[in-house]
N, C-alpha and C positions, 0 to 999 in steps of 0.2 A: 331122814327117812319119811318122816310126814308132810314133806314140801314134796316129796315124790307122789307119795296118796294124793297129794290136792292137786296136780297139776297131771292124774292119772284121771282122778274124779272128772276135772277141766276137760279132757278131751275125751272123755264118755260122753258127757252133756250132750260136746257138740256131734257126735254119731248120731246119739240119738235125737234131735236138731234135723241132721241130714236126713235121718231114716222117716221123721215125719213127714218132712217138707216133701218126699217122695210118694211115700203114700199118698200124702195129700194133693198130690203137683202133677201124678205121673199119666204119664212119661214125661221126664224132664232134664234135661243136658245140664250142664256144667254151670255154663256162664248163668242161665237162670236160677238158679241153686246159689251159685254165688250173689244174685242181686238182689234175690227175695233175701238171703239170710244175712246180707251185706256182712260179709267174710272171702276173703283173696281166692278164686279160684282155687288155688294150690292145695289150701288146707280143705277146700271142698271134694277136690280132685284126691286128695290122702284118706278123707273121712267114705268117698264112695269106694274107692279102692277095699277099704277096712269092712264097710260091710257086704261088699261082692266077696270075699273070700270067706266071709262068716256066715253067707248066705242069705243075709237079710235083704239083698237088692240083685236085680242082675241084667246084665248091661240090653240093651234093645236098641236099632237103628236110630229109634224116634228122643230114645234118651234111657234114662235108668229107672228103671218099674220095681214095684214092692215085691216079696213075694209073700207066699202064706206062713211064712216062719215070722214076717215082720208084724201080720197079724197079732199074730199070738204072742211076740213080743209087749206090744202095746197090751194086748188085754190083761196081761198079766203085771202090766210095771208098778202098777202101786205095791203089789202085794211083794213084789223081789224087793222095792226100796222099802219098805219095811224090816223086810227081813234083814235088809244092809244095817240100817236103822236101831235095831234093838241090836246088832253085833256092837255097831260103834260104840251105844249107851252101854253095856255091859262091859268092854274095853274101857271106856271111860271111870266108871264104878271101879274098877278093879285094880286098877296102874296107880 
C-alpha cells in the first residue's frame, strides 16, 4: 500500500516538474520539455496530457502554455504540502 503512496508521490513530483518547466519555458513542445528535464518524451508527453485535462496547461500551436490555475497552483504549494505534511506526521504518531 505504501510503495503505491511513494511511487503516486513520484509522479506528482514529476507534474509538477513539467508544470514549472512550462510556466517557466512557455510556449514549449515536447522534445524541449524532455531535454530541459532530461526525461523520455513519453513520460513528458503522459505528464502534459495529465495536466491538460486537469487544466493546468493547454496545448497552443507553438507548444503547451501555463494557464492561470497553474498560477495559483504555484502560489499556493507550500502551504498544500504542509498541509500533506502534518497529515503524514499525524498518521505517523498514531499507527
Amino acid at each position: 500500500m505504501l510503495e503505491k503512496m511513494k511511487d503516486e508521490i513520484e509522479l506528482v513530483i514529476r507534474h509538477l516538474e513539467v508544470a514549472r518547466a512550462v510556466a517557466d519555458h512557455q510556449p514549449i513542445g515536447i522534445m524541449k520539455l524532455s531535454e530541459l528535464l532530461d526525461q523520455p518524451s513519453h513520460r513528458i508527453r503522459y505528464s502534459l496530457h495529465v495536466l491538460e485535462q486537469l487544466g493546468y496547461i493547454r496545448a497552443s500551436q507553438e507548444g503547451a502554455v501555463a494557464t492561470e490555475r497553474t498560477v495559483d497552483l504555484f502560489l499556493h504549494l507550500h502551504e498544500n504540502l504542509d498541509e500533506l505534511i502534518r497529515m503524514l506526521e499525524t498518521m505517523k504518531r498514531d499507527m
